[in-house]
C-alpha positions in Angstrom: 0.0 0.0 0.0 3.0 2.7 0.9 4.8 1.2 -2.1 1.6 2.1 -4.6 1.3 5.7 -2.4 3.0 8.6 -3.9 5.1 10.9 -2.0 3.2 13.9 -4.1 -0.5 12.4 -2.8 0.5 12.8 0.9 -1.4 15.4 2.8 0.8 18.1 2.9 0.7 18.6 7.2 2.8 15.2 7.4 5.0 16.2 4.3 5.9 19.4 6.5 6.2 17.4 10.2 8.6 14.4 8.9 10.7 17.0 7.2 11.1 19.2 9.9 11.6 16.9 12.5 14.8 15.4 10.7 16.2 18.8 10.4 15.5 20.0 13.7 16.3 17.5 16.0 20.0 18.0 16.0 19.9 21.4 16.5 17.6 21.4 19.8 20.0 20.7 22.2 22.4 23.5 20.8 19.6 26.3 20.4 19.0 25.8 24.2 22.6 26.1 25.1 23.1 29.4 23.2 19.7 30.7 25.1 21.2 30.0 28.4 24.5 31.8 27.2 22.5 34.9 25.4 20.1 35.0 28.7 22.8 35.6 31.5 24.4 38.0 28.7 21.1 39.9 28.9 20.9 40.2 32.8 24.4 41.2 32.7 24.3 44.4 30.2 20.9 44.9 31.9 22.2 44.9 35.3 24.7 47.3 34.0 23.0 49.6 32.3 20.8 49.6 35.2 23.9 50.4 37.7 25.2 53.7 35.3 21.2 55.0 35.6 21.4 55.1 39.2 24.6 56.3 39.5 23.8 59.2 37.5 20.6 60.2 39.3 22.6 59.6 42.7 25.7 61.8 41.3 22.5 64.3 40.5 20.9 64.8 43.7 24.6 64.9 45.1 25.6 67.8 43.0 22.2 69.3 43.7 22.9 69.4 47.5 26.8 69.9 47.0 25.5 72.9 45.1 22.9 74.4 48.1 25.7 73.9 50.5 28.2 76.1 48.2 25.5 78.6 48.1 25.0 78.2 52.0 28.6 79.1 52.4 28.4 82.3 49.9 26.4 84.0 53.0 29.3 84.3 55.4 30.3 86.8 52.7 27.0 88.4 52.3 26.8 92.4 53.1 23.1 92.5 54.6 24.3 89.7 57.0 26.8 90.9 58.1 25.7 94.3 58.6 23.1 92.9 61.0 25.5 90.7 62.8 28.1 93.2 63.6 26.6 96.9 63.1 23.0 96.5 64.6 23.8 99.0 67.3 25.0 101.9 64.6 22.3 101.1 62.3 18.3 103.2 61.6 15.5 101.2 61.7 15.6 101.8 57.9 18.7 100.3 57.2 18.0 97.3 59.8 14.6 97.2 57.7 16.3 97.0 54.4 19.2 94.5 55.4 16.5 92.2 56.7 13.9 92.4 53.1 17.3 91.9 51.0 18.3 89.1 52.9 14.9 87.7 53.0 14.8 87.9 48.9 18.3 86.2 49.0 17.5 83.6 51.0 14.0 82.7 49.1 15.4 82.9 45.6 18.1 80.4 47.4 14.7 78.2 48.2 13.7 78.8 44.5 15.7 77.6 43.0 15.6 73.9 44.1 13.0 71.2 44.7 14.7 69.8 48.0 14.8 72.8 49.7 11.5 73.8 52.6 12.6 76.2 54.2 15.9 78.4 54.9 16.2 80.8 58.3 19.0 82.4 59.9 19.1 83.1 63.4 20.7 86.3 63.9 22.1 87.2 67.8 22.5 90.7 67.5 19.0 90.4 66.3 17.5 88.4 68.6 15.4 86.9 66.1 15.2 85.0 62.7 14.8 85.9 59.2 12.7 82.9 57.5 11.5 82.3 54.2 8.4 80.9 55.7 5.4 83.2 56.7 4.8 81.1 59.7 4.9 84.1 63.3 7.5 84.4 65.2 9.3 81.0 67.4 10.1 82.4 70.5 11.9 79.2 71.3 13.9 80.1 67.6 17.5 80.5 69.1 16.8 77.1 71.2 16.0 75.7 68.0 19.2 76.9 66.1 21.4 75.8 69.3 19.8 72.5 69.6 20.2 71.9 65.7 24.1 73.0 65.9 24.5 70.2 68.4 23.0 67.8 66.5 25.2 68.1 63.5 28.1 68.3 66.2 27.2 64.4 66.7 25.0 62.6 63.9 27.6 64.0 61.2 28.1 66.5 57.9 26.8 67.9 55.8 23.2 66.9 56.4 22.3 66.7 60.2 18.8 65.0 61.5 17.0 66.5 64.0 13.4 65.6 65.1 12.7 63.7 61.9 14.2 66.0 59.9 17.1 67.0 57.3 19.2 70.2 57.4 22.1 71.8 56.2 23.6 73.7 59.2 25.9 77.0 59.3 27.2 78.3 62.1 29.8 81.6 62.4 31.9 81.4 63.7 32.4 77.5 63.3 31.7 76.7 66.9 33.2 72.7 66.4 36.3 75.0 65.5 36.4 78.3 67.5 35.7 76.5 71.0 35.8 80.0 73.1 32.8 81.2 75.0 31.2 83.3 72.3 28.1 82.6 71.0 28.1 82.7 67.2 26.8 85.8 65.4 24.6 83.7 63.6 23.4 80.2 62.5 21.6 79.4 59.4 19.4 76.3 58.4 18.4 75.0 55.0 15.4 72.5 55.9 15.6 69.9 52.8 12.2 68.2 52.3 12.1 64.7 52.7 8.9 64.6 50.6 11.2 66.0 47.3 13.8 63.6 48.3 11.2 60.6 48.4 9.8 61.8 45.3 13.2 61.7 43.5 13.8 58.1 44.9 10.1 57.4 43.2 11.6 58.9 39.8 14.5 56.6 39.0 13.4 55.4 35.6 14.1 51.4 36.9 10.9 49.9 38.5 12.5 49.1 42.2 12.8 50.3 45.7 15.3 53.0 46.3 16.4 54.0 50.2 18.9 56.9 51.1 20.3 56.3 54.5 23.5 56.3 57.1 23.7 55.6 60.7 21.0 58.4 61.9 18.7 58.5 59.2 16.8 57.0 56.5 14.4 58.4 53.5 12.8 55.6 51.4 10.4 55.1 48.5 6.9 53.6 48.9 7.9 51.2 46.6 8.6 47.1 47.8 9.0 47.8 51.1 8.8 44.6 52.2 12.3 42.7 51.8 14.3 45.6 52.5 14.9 45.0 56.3 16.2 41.4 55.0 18.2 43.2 52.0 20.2 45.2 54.6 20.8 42.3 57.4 22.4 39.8 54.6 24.7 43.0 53.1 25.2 44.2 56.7 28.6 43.0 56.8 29.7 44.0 53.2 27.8 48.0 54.4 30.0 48.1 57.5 32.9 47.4 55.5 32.5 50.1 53.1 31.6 52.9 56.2 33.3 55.9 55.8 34.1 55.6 51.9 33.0 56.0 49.0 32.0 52.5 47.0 29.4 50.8 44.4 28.7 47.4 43.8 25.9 45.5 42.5 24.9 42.2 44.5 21.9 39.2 44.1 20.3 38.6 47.1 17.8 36.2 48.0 14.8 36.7 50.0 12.3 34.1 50.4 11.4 32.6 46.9 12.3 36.3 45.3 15.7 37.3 44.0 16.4 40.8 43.6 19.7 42.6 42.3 21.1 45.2 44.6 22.9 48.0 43.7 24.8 50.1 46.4 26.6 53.3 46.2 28.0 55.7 48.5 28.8 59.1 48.7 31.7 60.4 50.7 30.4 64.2 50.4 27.0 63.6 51.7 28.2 60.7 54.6 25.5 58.6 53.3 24.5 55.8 50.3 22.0 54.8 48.2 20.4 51.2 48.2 18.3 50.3 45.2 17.1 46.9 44.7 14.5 45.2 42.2 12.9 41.6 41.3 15.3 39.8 39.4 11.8 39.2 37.2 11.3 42.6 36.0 14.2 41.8 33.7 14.5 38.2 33.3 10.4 37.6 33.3 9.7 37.7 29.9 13.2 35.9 28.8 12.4 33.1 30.7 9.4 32.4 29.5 9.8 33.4 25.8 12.9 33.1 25.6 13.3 29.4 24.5 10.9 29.9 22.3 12.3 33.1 20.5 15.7 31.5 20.2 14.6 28.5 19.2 12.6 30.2 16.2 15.4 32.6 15.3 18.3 29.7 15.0 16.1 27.4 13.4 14.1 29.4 10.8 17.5 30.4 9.4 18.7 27.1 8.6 15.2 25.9 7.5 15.4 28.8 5.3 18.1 27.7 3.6 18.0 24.1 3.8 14.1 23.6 2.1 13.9 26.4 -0.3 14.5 23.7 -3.3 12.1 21.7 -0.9 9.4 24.1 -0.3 9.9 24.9 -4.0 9.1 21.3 -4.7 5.8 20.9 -2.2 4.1 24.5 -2.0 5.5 27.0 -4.4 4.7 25.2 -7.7 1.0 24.9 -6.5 0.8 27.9 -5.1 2.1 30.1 -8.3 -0.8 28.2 -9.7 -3.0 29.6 -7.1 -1.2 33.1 -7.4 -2.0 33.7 -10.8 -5.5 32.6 -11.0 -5.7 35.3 -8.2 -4.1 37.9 -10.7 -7.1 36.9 -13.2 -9.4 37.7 -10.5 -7.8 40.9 -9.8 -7.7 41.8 -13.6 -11.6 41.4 -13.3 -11.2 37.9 -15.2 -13.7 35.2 -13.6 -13.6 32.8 -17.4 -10.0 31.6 -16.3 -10.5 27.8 -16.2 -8.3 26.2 -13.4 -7.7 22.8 -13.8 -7.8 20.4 -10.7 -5.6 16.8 -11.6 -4.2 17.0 -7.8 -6.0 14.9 -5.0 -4.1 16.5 -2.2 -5.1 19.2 -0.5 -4.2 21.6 -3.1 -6.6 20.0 -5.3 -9.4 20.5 -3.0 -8.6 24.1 -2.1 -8.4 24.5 -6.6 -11.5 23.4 -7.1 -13.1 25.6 -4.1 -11.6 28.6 -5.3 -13.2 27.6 -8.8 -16.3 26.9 -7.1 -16.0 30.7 -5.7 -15.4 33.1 -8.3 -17.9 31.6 -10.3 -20.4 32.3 -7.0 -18.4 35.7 -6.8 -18.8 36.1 -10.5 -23.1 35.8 -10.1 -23.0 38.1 -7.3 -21.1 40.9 -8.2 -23.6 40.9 -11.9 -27.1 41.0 -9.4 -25.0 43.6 -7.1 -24.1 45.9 -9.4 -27.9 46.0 -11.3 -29.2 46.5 -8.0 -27.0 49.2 -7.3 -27.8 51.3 -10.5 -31.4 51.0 -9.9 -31.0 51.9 -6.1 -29.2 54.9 -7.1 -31.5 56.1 -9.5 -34.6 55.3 -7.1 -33.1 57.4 -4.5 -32.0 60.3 -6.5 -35.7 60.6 -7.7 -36.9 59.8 -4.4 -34.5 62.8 -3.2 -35.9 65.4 -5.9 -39.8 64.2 -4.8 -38.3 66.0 -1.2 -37.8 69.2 -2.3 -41.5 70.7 -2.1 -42.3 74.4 -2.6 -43.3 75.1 1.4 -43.2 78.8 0.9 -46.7 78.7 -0.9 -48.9 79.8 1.8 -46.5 83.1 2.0 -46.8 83.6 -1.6 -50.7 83.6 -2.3 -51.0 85.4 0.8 -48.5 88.4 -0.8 -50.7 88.0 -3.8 -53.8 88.6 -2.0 -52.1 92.0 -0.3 -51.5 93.2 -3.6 -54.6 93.0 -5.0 -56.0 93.9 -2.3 -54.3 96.9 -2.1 -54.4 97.7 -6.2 -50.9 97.2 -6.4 -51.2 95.2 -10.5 -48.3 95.8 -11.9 -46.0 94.4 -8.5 -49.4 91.3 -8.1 -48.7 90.9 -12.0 -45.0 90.4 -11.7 -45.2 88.1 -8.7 -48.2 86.1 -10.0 -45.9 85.5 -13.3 -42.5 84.5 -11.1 -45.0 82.1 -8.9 -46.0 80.5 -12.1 -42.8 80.0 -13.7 -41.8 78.3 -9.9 -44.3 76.2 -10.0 -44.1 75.2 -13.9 -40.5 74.5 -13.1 -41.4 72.2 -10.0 -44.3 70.4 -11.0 -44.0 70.0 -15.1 -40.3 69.5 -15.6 -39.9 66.0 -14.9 -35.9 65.6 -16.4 -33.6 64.4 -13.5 -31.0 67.1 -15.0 -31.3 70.6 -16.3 -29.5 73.2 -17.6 -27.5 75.6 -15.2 -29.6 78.4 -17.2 -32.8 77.1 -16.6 -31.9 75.9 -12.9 -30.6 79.9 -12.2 -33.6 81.4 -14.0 -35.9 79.0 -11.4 -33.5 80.8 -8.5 -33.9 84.0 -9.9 -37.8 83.5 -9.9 -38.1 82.8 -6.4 -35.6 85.6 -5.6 -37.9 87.8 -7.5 -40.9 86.5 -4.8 -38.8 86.9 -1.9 -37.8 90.3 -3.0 -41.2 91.7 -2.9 -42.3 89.9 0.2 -39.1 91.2 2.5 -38.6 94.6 0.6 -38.0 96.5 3.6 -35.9 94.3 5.5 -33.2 92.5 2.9 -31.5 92.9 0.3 -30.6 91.0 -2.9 -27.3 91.1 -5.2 -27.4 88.4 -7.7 -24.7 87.9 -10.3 -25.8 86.9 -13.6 -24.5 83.6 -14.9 -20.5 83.5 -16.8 -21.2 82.7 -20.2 -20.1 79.5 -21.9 -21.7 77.5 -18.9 -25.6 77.7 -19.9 -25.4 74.7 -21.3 -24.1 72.3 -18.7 -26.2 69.6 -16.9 -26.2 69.3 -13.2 -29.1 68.1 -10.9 -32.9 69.1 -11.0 -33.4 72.0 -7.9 -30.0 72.1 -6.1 -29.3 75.8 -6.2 -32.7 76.8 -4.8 -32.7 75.2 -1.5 -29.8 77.2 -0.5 -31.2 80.7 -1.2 -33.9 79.4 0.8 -32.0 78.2 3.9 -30.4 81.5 3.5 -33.9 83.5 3.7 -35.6 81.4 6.4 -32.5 80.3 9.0 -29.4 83.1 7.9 -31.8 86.4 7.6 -34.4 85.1 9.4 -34.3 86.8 12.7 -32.7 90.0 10.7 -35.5 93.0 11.2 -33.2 95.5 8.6 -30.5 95.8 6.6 -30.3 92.3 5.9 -27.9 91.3 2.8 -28.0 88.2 0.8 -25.5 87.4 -2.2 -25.1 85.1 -5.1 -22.4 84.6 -7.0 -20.8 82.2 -9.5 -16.2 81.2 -8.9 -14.7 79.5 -11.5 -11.6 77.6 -10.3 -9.4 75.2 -12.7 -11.3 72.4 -12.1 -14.6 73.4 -10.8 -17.6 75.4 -10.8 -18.5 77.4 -7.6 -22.4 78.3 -7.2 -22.5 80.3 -3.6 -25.1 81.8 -1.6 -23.8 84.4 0.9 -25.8 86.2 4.0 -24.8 89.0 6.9 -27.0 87.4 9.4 -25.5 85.8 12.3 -24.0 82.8 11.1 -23.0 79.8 13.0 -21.3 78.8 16.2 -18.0 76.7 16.2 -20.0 73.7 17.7 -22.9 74.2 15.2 -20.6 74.6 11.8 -18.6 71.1 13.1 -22.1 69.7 13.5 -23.1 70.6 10.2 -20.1 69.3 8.6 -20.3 66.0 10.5 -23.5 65.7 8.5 -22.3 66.7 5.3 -19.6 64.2 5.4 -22.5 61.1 6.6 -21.0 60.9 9.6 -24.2 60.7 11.5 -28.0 58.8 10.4 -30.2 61.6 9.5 -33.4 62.8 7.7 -31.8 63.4 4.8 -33.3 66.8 3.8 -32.5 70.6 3.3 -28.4 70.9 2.9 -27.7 67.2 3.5 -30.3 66.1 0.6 -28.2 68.3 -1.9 -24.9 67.0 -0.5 -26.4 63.4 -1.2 -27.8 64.0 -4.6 -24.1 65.8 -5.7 -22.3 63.0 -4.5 -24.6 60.1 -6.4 -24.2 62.2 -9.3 -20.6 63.3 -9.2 -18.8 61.5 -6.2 -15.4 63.5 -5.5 -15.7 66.0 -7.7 -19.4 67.6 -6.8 -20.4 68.9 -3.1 -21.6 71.4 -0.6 -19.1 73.3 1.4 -20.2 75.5 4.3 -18.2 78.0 6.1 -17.6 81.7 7.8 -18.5 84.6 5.2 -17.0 87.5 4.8 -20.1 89.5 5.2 -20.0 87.9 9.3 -22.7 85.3 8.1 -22.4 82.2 6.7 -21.4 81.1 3.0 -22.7 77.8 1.5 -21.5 77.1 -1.8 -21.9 74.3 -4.3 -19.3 73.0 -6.3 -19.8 70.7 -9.7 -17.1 69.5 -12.0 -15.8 72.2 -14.6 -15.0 70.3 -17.8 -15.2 73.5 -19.8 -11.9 74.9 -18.2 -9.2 76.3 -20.7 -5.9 75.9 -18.8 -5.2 79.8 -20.9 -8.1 81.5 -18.9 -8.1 83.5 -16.1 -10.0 82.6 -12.5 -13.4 84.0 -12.3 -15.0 85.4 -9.5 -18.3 86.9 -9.2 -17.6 90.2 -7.6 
């Protein structure tokens, strides 16, 4: 039976699994080697790259402070300060007022001009008191403060000294750990650091991990895993005493529980203090350990299968699927006659003679479809012109019987003959298309109606038609609507000196028909509402501006529509714009002025 079986009438799945098993196999065992290597090569440059981003955000809040305490030490030199430590008996309240407001300003554009400090004050003893940056009233228990601070960096250590919780930078002059006479110093200043800016920078370091600041006295840590950070410190406690006193960085793995987390520690000699951070071993290693295999396994393989079954593949797939291809291409071409012949029994040969089976189905629907979609075009665009009804009737017989009533012949006359050529146009013409003349003559008729009926409160400027475009076809009552929108929504609330224009652009490729008003236009919201509609963006009635969008785009697609917008008059401007296939690349742009 497997001697009579050709190897061309195998399903093609077992084909593809005997062929890649043989090439595979010996090349397992190698691809996971490599992984393991290109894994702890990973964690290494990570762990690395990882220990230089620390380092510089730790070197950058040590500059930061290194630079407050510089500035600190600028104000032994400072004029005002001096002048208050050493000259308050000589000195007018004036210039004792002064000395303190420009030291103030100093001493909060000091505070300014960094995130970590809170507050800065100087207790001055010729003073008595303390110049603050804070608005808080005056400590009376200030100098005990200062005193009691000065001690405390005396023993927990420079340059930042804790005391009741918090972090300062202490100045004392004279130096009193260095002039040990009986003086008291002429004055001691304080730069509070805030421990929320320095938790908040700890929170910043761009590598998800927890991140504590600390020495013997003090610690400021971030809220993130808190947890094994007590055990972190006891296993390194050793290696942290060691390094006391100087400056170091090294990168550790620690265990804690079932978790491994990397360590990185650095210390600073300048600040008497070091940074731990620590993270999950996982953040980095998570997603190579559990793709990993898989992605190298791919990479290393599909290279070699590349290379070693193209003739194969050639052999099983391509041939059939070039077949496949082209009958495709004939399909694309618009072709559905193509015969395409099915010898195989394979799979191939079933998916042929589906395909065949397909386009033929394709073929019968795309012929109903595409009737259909003619006669649905033209039943709508009928059914769109049957919408357009001449509602302004009731307004124009009751004109008419004003007239007459009032003997007024000649203007009942010319309005009776304009309503008759309206309706003649409306109800008798029943052409899907006109001319542009006939269409502009209808406007003009109902302009002439409107004219009458709102001769004391608007006015009309209408431009007559360019020549050599009389002729042209375009849709059965498009230009109408718009004066009328313009009468009843853009002028209707105007009570004088209402303005309404219509004009005629010609661009290169297009014919502008526009209808122009001074009344008060449109709101932002209500103009992108109205173009949201134009474009079918929302279900609508479809009548009044939106019908004549519709029945321009069924009749020209791209190159036909309705534009609204701003007008120059402070209304609004709706214009219609139609293919211009008359255009003569030698003529000049016209615009209806």
């Amino acid at each position: 039976m497997w001697k009579k079986m050709k190897f061309g009438n195998i399903p093609i799945f077992p084909k593809l699994i005997i062929t890649f098993l043989v090439i595979m196999m010996p090349l397992f065992a190698l691809s996971l080697t490599l992984n393991e290597l290109g894994k702890q090569e990973v964690k290494n440059q990570i762990s690395n790259s990882t220990s230089t981003t620390i380092h510089y955000y730790f070197m950058s809040l040590e500059k930061e402070l290194e630079r407050i305490s510089r500035a600190q030490q600028e104000f032994i030199n400072d004029e005002d300060l001096m002048q208050l430590s050493y000259q308050m008996p000589i000195m007018t309240d004036y210039m004792r007022t002064k000395a303190i407001n420009n030291l103030k300003m100093k001493l909060t554009a000091l505070k300014d001009s960094s995130v970590y400090v809170k507050d800065i004050s100087i207790y001055i003893d010729s003073l008595g008191s303390a110049v603050s940056t804070s608005n808080a009233p005056n400590n009376p228990n200030v100098k005990k403060e200062a005193e009691e601070i000065v001690e405390a960096t005396s023993s927990s250590g420079f340059p930042l000294t804790f005391w009741k919780d918090r972090l300062y930078l202490n100045l004392t002059y004279p130096n009193i750990l260095i002039n040990r006479d009986s003086k008291p110093p002429q004055f001691i200043q304080n730069i509070e650091l805030s421990v929320d800016a320095l938790r908040n920078a700890l929170n910043a370091f761009p590598q998800e991990g927890g991140a504590i600041l600390f020495n013997e006295n003090w610690t400021v840590a971030n809220d993130k895993y808190p947890e094994p950070v007590a055990e972190i410190r006891k296993q390194l406690g050793k290696q942290l005493e060691s390094e006391i006193g100087q400056a170091a960085v090294f990168t550790k793995q620690v265990s804690v529980g079932k978790e491994k987390y990397v360590v990185i520690y650095e210390k600073s000699a300048f600040l008497e203090a070091a940074l731990l951070f620590y993270f999950p071993e996982n953040i980095i290693l998570g997603q190579l350990k559990t793709y990993g295999t898989w992605f190298w396994l791919l990479v290393c393989c599909s290279i070699v299968i590349v290379i070693l079954f193209s003739y194969g593949i050639y052999l099983l797939i391509h041939r059939p699927l070039q077949i496949l291809i082209k009958r495709f291409r004939n399909v694309e071409e618009g072709n559905f006659n193509a015969a395409l012949p099915s010898i195989r029994q394979d799979e191939f040969g079933y998916i042929f003679n589906r395909f065949d089976r397909t386009v033929q189905s394709l073929k019968t629907l795309i012929d109903e479809l595409y009737v259909q979609k003619i006669r649905l075009q033209q039943s709508e665009l009928k059914q769109l012109q049957m919408q357009i009804t001449p509602h302004f009737l009731y307004n124009s017989f009751f004109i008419l019987h004003r007239l007459i009533k009032n003997d007024e012949n000649e203007t009942a006359e010319k309005v009776s003959k304009n309503l008759g050529d309206y309706f003649q146009f409306i109800t008798r013409n029943g052409l899907e298309e006109v001319s542009i003349e006939n269409e502009v003559n209808h406007v003009r008729s109902y302009v002439e109606i409107q004219n009458i009926r709102f001769s004391n409160r608007i006015t009309t400027d209408f431009q007559p038609l360019p020549a050599g475009f009389q002729d042209i076809m375009i849709p059965r009552l498009i230009f109408q609507p718009l004066v009328e929108n313009a009468y009843e929504h853009g002028l209707g609330d105007v009570v004088a000196e209402g303005r309404l224009h219509i004009g005629y652009e010609i661009a290169e490729d297009k014919l502008y028909f526009s209808v122009e008003d001074n009344g008060a236009g449109l709101t932002e919201e209500q103009l992108a509402d109205m173009r949201r509609k134009l474009a079918f963006d929302e279900e609508g009635e479809t009548t009044g501006l939106v019908n004549i969008q519709r029945r321009l785009k069924l009749k020209y697609g791209e190159r036909g529509g309705l534009e609204v917008m701003p007008g120059a008059m402070g209304g609004l401007l709706v214009r219609i714009y139609i293919p211009n296939d008359k255009h003569d690349k030698n003529d000049k742009p016209y615009k209806g002025e």
